[in-house]
VONU-384142 format. One line per field, with one value per residue (C-alpha): residue number from 1; x, y, z. Coordinates in Angstrom, 1 decimal. Layout:
<recs>
num <- (NUM; ...)
xx <- (X; ...)
yy <- (Y; ...)
zz <- (Z; ...)
</recs>
This chain:
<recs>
num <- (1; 2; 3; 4; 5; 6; 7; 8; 9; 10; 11; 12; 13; 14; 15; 16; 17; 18; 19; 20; 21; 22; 23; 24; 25; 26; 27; 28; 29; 30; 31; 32; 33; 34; 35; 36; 37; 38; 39; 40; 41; 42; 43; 44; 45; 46; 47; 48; 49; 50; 51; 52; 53; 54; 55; 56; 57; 58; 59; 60; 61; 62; 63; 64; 65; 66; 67; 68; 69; 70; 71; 72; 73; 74; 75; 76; 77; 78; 79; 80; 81; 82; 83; 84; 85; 86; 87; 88; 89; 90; 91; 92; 93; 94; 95; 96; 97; 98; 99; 100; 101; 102; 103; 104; 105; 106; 107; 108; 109; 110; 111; 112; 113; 114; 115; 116; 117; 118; 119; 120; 121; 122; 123; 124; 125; 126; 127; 128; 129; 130; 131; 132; 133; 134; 135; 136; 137; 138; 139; 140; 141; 142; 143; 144; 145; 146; 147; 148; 149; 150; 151; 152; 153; 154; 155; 156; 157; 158; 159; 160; 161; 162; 163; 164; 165; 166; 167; 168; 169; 170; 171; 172; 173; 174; 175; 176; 177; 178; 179; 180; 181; 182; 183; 184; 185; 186; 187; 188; 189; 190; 191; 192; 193; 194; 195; 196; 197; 198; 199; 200; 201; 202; 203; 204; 205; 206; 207; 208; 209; 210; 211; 212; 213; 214; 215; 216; 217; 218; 219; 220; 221; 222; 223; 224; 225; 226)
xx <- (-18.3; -14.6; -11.9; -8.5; -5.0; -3.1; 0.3; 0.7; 1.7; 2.6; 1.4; -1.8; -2.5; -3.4; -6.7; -7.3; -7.3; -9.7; -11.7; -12.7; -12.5; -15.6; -16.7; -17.8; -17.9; -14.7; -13.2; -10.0; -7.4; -3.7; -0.6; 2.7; 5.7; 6.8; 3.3; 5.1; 7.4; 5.5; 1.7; 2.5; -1.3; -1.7; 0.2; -3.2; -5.1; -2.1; 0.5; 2.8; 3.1; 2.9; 0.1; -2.4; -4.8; -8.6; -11.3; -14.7; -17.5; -17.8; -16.7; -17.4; -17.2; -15.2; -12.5; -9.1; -6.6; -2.7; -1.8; -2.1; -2.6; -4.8; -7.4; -7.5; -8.3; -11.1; -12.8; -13.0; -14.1; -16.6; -18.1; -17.8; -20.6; -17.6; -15.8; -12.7; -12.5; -11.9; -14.0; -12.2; -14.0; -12.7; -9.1; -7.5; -8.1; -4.3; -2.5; -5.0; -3.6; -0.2; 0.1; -1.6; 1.0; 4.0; 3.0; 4.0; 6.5; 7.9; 7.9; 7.7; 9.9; 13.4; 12.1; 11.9; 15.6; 16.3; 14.3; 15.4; 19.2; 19.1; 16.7; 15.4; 18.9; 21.3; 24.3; 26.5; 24.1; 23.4; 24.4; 24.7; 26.1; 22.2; 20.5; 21.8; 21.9; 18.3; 16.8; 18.2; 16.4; 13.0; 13.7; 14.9; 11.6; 9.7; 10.2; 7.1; 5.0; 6.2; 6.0; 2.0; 0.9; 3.1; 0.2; -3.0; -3.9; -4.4; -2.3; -5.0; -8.5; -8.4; -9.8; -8.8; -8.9; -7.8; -4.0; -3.7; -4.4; -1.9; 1.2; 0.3; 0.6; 4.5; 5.3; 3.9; 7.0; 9.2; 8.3; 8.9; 12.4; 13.2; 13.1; 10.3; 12.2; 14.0; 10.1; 10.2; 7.9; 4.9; 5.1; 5.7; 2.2; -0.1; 1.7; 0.2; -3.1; -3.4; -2.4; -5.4; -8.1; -10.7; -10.6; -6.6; -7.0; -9.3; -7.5; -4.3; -6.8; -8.2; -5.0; -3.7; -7.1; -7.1; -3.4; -4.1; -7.3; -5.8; -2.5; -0.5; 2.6; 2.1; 5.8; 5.4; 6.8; 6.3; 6.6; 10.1; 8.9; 12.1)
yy <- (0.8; -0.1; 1.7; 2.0; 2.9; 4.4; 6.6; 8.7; 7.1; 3.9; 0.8; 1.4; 3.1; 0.4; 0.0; 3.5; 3.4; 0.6; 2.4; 5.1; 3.1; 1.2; 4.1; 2.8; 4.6; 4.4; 6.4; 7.2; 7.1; 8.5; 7.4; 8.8; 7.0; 4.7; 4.2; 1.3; 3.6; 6.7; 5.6; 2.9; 2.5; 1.0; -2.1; -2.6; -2.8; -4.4; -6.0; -6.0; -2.2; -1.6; -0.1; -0.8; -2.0; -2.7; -3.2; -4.4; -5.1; -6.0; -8.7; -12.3; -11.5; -9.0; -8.6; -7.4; -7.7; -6.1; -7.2; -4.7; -6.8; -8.9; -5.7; -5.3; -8.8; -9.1; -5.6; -6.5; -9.7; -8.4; -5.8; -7.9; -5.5; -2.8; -4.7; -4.8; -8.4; -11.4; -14.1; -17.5; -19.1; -15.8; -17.3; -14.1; -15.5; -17.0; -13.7; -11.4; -13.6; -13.9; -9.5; -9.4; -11.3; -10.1; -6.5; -6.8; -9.9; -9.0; -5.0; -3.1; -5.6; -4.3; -1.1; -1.3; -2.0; 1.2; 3.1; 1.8; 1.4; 4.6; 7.0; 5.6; 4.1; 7.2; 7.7; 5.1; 2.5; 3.2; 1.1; 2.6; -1.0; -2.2; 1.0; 0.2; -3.1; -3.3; -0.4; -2.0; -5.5; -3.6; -1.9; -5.7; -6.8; -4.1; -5.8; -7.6; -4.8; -2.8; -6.2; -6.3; -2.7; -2.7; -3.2; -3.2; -0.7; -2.4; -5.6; -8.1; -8.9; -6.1; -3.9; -2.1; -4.5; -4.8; -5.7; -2.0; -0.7; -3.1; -2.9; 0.9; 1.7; 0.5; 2.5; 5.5; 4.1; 4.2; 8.1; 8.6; 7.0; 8.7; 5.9; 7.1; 8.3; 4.7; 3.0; 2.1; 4.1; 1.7; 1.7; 5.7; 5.8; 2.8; 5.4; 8.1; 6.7; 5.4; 8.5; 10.2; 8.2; 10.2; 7.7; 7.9; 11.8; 11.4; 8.9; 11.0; 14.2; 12.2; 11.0; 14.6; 16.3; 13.4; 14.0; 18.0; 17.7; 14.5; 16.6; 13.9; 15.0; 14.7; 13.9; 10.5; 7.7; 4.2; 1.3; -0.5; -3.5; -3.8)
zz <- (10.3; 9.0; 11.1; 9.7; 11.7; 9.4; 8.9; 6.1; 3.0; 4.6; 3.6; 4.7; 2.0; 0.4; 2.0; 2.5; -1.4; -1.6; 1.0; -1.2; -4.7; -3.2; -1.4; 1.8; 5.1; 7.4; 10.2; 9.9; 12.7; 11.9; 14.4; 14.5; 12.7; 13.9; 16.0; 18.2; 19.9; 19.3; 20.4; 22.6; 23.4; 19.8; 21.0; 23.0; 19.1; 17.8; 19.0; 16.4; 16.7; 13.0; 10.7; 9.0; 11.0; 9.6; 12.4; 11.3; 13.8; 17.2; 19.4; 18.9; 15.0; 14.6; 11.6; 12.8; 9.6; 9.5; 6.4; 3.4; 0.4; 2.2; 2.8; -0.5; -1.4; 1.7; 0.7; -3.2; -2.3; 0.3; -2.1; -5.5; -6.9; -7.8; -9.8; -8.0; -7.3; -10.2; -9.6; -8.7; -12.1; -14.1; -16.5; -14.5; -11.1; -10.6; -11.8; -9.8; -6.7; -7.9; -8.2; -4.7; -3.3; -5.5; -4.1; -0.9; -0.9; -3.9; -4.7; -0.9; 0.3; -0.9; -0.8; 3.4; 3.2; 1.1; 3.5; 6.5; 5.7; 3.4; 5.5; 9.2; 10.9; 12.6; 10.8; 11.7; 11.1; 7.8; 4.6; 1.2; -0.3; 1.1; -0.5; -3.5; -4.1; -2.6; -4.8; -8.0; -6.7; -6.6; -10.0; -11.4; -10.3; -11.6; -15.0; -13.9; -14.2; -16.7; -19.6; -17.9; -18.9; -22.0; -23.9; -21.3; -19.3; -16.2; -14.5; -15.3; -15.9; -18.8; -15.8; -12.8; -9.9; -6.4; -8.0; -9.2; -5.5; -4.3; -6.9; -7.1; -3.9; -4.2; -7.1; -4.9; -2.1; -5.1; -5.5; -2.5; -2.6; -5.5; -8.0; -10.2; -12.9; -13.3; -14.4; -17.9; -20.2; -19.7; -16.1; -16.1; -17.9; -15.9; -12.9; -14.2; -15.0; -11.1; -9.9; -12.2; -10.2; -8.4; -5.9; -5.4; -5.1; -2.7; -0.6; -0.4; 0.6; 3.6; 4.8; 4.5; 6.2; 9.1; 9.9; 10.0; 12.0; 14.5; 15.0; 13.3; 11.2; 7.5; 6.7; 4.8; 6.8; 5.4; 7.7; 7.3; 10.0; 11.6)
</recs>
Protein backbone atom coordinates (compact mmCIF):
# COMPACT_ATOMS: atom_id res chain seq x y z
CA UNK A 1 0.00 0.00 0.00
CA UNK A 2 1.42 3.63 -1.05
CA UNK A 3 0.50 6.26 1.65
CA UNK A 4 0.63 9.85 0.63
CA UNK A 5 0.68 13.11 3.17
CA UNK A 6 -0.83 15.50 1.39
CA UNK A 7 -2.33 19.28 1.53
CA UNK A 8 -4.71 20.37 -0.81
CA UNK A 9 -3.35 21.52 -3.94
CA UNK A 10 0.16 21.69 -2.78
CA UNK A 11 2.76 20.10 -4.45
CA UNK A 12 1.74 16.90 -3.58
CA UNK A 13 -0.45 16.89 -6.08
CA UNK A 14 1.80 15.78 -8.14
CA UNK A 15 1.82 12.28 -7.01
CA UNK A 16 -1.67 12.18 -6.04
CA UNK A 17 -2.09 12.76 -9.92
CA UNK A 18 0.14 9.94 -10.77
CA UNK A 19 -1.59 7.92 -8.16
CA UNK A 20 -4.70 7.77 -10.04
CA UNK A 21 -3.18 8.06 -13.69
CA UNK A 22 -1.73 4.50 -12.89
CA UNK A 23 -4.49 3.63 -10.78
CA UNK A 24 -3.00 1.92 -7.94
CA UNK A 25 -4.35 1.65 -4.51
CA UNK A 26 -3.23 4.43 -1.91
CA UNK A 27 -4.52 5.92 1.30
CA UNK A 28 -4.73 9.20 1.52
CA UNK A 29 -3.73 11.36 4.49
CA UNK A 30 -4.49 15.30 4.36
CA UNK A 31 -2.60 17.77 6.96
CA UNK A 32 -3.30 21.24 7.68
CA UNK A 33 -1.23 24.09 5.99
CA UNK A 34 1.33 24.65 6.91
CA UNK A 35 1.54 20.81 8.48
CA UNK A 36 4.98 21.81 10.34
CA UNK A 37 3.34 24.25 12.65
CA UNK A 38 -0.03 22.98 12.38
CA UNK A 39 0.41 18.96 12.83
CA UNK A 40 3.50 18.98 14.69
CA UNK A 41 3.36 15.01 15.00
CA UNK A 42 4.17 14.92 11.17
CA UNK A 43 7.71 16.07 12.04
CA UNK A 44 7.84 12.40 13.59
CA UNK A 45 7.17 11.08 9.49
CA UNK A 46 9.12 13.90 8.26
CA UNK A 47 11.30 16.04 9.53
CA UNK A 48 11.41 18.60 7.17
CA UNK A 49 7.80 19.47 8.13
CA UNK A 50 6.71 19.90 4.61
CA UNK A 51 4.35 17.73 2.28
CA UNK A 52 4.34 15.43 0.24
CA UNK A 53 5.35 12.54 1.69
CA UNK A 54 5.15 8.97 -0.18
CA UNK A 55 5.48 5.85 2.21
CA UNK A 56 5.94 2.52 0.49
CA UNK A 57 6.46 -0.72 2.59
CA UNK A 58 7.70 -1.64 5.71
CA UNK A 59 10.81 -1.31 7.55
CA UNK A 60 14.18 -2.48 6.39
CA UNK A 61 12.85 -1.63 2.73
CA UNK A 62 10.73 0.75 3.02
CA UNK A 63 10.40 3.86 0.41
CA UNK A 64 10.06 7.22 2.12
CA UNK A 65 10.35 10.10 -0.79
CA UNK A 66 9.51 14.16 -0.21
CA UNK A 67 10.36 15.25 -3.35
CA UNK A 68 7.40 15.77 -5.84
CA UNK A 69 9.02 15.33 -9.21
CA UNK A 70 10.86 12.61 -7.99
CA UNK A 71 7.35 10.57 -7.23
CA UNK A 72 6.45 10.96 -10.42
CA UNK A 73 9.60 9.77 -11.93
CA UNK A 74 9.85 6.57 -9.27
CA UNK A 75 5.96 5.57 -9.84
CA UNK A 76 6.28 5.81 -13.87
CA UNK A 77 9.35 4.08 -13.64
CA UNK A 78 7.90 1.48 -11.10
CA UNK A 79 4.80 0.76 -13.23
CA UNK A 80 6.40 1.16 -16.89
CA UNK A 81 3.39 -0.95 -18.13
CA UNK A 82 1.23 2.54 -18.25
CA UNK A 83 3.12 4.20 -20.40
CA UNK A 84 4.00 6.98 -18.26
CA UNK A 85 7.65 6.48 -18.14
CA UNK A 86 10.30 7.02 -21.38
CA UNK A 87 12.57 4.46 -21.45
CA UNK A 88 16.35 5.44 -20.93
CA UNK A 89 17.10 3.94 -24.70
CA UNK A 90 13.87 5.96 -25.98
CA UNK A 91 15.68 9.61 -28.15
CA UNK A 92 13.15 11.38 -25.58
CA UNK A 93 14.89 10.13 -22.54
CA UNK A 94 17.07 13.56 -21.85
CA UNK A 95 14.03 15.96 -22.27
CA UNK A 96 11.62 13.66 -20.25
CA UNK A 97 14.42 14.20 -17.37
CA UNK A 98 15.19 17.72 -18.20
CA UNK A 99 10.89 18.73 -17.74
CA UNK A 100 10.96 16.65 -14.48
CA UNK A 101 13.49 18.66 -13.12
CA UNK A 102 12.58 22.06 -14.78
CA UNK A 103 9.09 21.47 -13.00
CA UNK A 104 9.97 21.99 -9.76
CA UNK A 105 13.51 23.96 -9.95
CA UNK A 106 12.48 25.88 -12.59
CA UNK A 107 8.42 26.66 -12.77
CA UNK A 108 7.08 26.24 -8.76
CA UNK A 109 10.14 27.83 -7.74
CA UNK A 110 9.30 31.57 -8.31
CA UNK A 111 5.99 30.87 -7.88
CA UNK A 112 6.70 30.03 -3.78
CA UNK A 113 8.08 33.52 -3.70
CA UNK A 114 4.78 35.08 -5.21
CA UNK A 115 2.86 33.16 -2.73
CA UNK A 116 4.79 33.53 0.12
CA UNK A 117 5.71 37.29 -0.33
CA UNK A 118 2.32 38.06 -2.05
CA UNK A 119 -0.15 35.80 0.07
CA UNK A 120 1.39 33.79 3.35
CA UNK A 121 3.78 36.75 5.21
CA UNK A 122 1.46 39.36 7.64
CA UNK A 123 1.28 42.60 6.20
CA UNK A 124 4.33 44.23 6.98
CA UNK A 125 6.30 41.58 5.72
CA UNK A 126 5.11 41.43 2.51
CA UNK A 127 6.86 42.46 -0.92
CA UNK A 128 4.96 43.54 -3.95
CA UNK A 129 8.49 44.49 -5.79
CA UNK A 130 9.17 40.32 -5.05
CA UNK A 131 5.48 39.36 -6.30
CA UNK A 132 6.16 40.90 -9.23
CA UNK A 133 9.24 40.52 -10.39
CA UNK A 134 8.97 36.75 -9.26
CA UNK A 135 5.60 36.11 -11.16
CA UNK A 136 6.97 37.61 -14.37
CA UNK A 137 10.26 35.07 -13.85
CA UNK A 138 7.79 32.08 -13.83
CA UNK A 139 5.78 33.58 -16.80
CA UNK A 140 9.52 34.24 -18.70
CA UNK A 141 10.15 30.68 -18.13
CA UNK A 142 6.99 29.44 -19.22
CA UNK A 143 8.28 30.19 -22.76
CA UNK A 144 9.62 26.66 -22.31
CA UNK A 145 6.47 25.07 -22.38
CA UNK A 146 4.37 27.02 -24.43
CA UNK A 147 7.21 26.60 -27.83
CA UNK A 148 6.78 22.41 -26.57
CA UNK A 149 2.96 22.13 -27.09
CA UNK A 150 2.95 24.73 -29.91
CA UNK A 151 2.64 22.01 -32.13
CA UNK A 152 2.38 18.61 -30.00
CA UNK A 153 0.10 17.84 -27.67
CA UNK A 154 2.06 16.64 -24.96
CA UNK A 155 5.83 17.86 -23.66
CA UNK A 156 7.69 14.94 -25.06
CA UNK A 157 7.73 11.55 -26.24
CA UNK A 158 4.58 12.43 -28.57
CA UNK A 159 2.60 11.02 -25.46
CA UNK A 160 1.47 11.86 -22.12
CA UNK A 161 4.17 11.02 -19.67
CA UNK A 162 5.18 11.61 -16.14
CA UNK A 163 6.48 15.33 -17.40
CA UNK A 164 2.81 16.44 -18.00
CA UNK A 165 1.88 15.48 -14.24
CA UNK A 166 4.84 17.33 -13.18
CA UNK A 167 4.85 20.74 -15.38
CA UNK A 168 0.94 20.50 -15.05
CA UNK A 169 0.71 20.54 -11.77
CA UNK A 170 2.59 24.16 -11.80
CA UNK A 171 0.35 25.68 -14.19
CA UNK A 172 -2.48 24.50 -11.71
CA UNK A 173 -0.22 26.89 -8.89
CA UNK A 174 -0.25 29.52 -11.56
CA UNK A 175 -4.31 29.34 -11.39
CA UNK A 176 -4.30 29.56 -8.35
CA UNK A 177 -2.07 32.75 -8.27
CA UNK A 178 -4.02 34.20 -10.76
CA UNK A 179 -1.66 34.01 -13.67
CA UNK A 180 -3.60 31.70 -16.02
CA UNK A 181 -4.79 34.20 -18.23
CA UNK A 182 -1.02 35.39 -18.96
CA UNK A 183 -0.26 31.46 -20.79
CA UNK A 184 0.20 31.89 -24.35
CA UNK A 185 -2.55 30.25 -26.56
CA UNK A 186 -0.65 26.86 -26.80
CA UNK A 187 -0.12 26.61 -23.19
CA UNK A 188 -3.89 27.85 -22.50
CA UNK A 189 -4.93 24.66 -24.67
CA UNK A 190 -2.17 21.69 -23.40
CA UNK A 191 -3.93 23.39 -19.89
CA UNK A 192 -7.00 22.60 -20.85
CA UNK A 193 -6.33 19.27 -22.28
CA UNK A 194 -4.60 18.23 -18.63
CA UNK A 195 -7.31 19.55 -16.85
CA UNK A 196 -9.84 17.15 -19.16
CA UNK A 197 -8.08 13.93 -17.85
CA UNK A 198 -10.30 11.48 -16.04
CA UNK A 199 -7.46 10.89 -14.00
CA UNK A 200 -6.88 14.72 -13.00
CA UNK A 201 -10.64 14.95 -12.11
CA UNK A 202 -10.36 12.29 -10.12
CA UNK A 203 -7.38 13.34 -8.26
CA UNK A 204 -8.75 16.77 -7.36
CA UNK A 205 -12.26 14.74 -6.17
CA UNK A 206 -10.11 12.62 -3.68
CA UNK A 207 -8.23 15.38 -2.30
CA UNK A 208 -11.47 17.25 -1.91
CA UNK A 209 -13.55 14.02 -0.31
CA UNK A 210 -10.28 13.16 1.99
CA UNK A 211 -10.14 16.75 3.31
CA UNK A 212 -14.18 16.71 3.95
CA UNK A 213 -14.13 13.25 5.56
CA UNK A 214 -10.39 13.89 7.68
CA UNK A 215 -11.77 17.37 8.83
CA UNK A 216 -8.99 19.12 6.94
CA UNK A 217 -9.77 22.64 5.46
CA UNK A 218 -10.08 22.52 1.72
CA UNK A 219 -8.75 26.15 1.17
CA UNK A 220 -5.76 25.45 -1.29
CA UNK A 221 -2.47 26.13 0.38
CA UNK A 222 0.60 25.22 -1.56
CA UNK A 223 3.78 24.72 0.29
CA UNK A 224 6.15 27.90 -0.02
CA UNK A 225 9.21 25.88 2.00
CA UNK A 226 10.29 28.73 3.90
Amino acid sequence: MLHLHHCVSARSFRPLWMLEELQLPYQLHMLPFPPRAKARWFLDENPLGTVPLLVQGEAPNEVRMTESAAMCQYLAATHPDAGLDVAPTHPAYGAHLNWLHMSDATLTFPQTLVLRYGRFEPAERKQPQVVEDYSRWFLARLRAVEAAVAHHEYLCAGRFTAADVAVGYALLLAQHLGLAPQFGPATQAYWQRLQERPAYQRAMAAQGRAAEEQGVPTTPAPDTRP
